[in-house]
N, C-alpha and C positions, 0 to 999 in steps of 0.2 A: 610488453606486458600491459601496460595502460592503453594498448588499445584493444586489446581481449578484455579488459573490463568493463568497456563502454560496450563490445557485444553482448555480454553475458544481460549488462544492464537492461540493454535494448529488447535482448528476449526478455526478459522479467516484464519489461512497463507491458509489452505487449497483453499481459495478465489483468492487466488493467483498463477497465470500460468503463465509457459515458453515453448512459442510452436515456434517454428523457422518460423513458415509460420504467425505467426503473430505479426506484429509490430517487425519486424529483431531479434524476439526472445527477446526480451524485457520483463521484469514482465508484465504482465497486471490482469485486473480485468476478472477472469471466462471466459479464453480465447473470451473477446471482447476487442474489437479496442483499451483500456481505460488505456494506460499504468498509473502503479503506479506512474510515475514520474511525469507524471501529475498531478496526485490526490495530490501529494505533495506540486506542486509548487502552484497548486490551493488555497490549505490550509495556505500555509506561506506568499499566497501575499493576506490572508485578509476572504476569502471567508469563509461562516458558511457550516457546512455539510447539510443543508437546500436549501442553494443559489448550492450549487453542484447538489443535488439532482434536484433540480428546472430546472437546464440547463441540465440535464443528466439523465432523467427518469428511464433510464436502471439500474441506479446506486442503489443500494442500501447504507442504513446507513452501515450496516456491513461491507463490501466492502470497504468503507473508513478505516474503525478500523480496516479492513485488510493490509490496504498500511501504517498505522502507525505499526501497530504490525510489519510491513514486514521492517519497516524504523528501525525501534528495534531494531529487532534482524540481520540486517546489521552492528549497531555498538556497539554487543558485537563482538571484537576484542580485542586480546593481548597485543596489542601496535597501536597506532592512531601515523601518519606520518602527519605534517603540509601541508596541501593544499593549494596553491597560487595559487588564484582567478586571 
């Protein structure tokens, strides 16, 4: 089972690009405009993957579980340093 979830993940991040000519090299969603940072802050200030979808036709459901999947595995890390907001 856990290793069917590392492929499902693996197709997700695939959703996710870093191309320098778009959005200053930024993560985005399938090299369009849609950086993941958005899709993030979208998500934590309320919005369903519905209401994303609804303002963002382009967007796919998967595409989001890509910018989560991609939020993941940014914090596996070794060691987490406190950030001051």
């Amino acid at each position: 089972m856990h290793h069917l979830k590392l492929i499902v993940m693996e197709k997700l991040l695939k959703r996710i690009t870093i191309n320098p000519d778009i959005c200053h090299g930024k993560p985005t969603i399938r090299n369009m405009r849609y950086p993941v940072e958005m899709i993030l802050d979208l998500l934590s200030s309320g919005m369903t993957m519905e209401e994303i979808i609804n303002d963002y036709p382009a967007i796919e459901t998967d595409d989001i579980k890509a910018c989560l999947a991609y939020a993941s595995r940014l914090t596996r890390v070794k060691s987490i340093h406190k950030v001051v907001a």
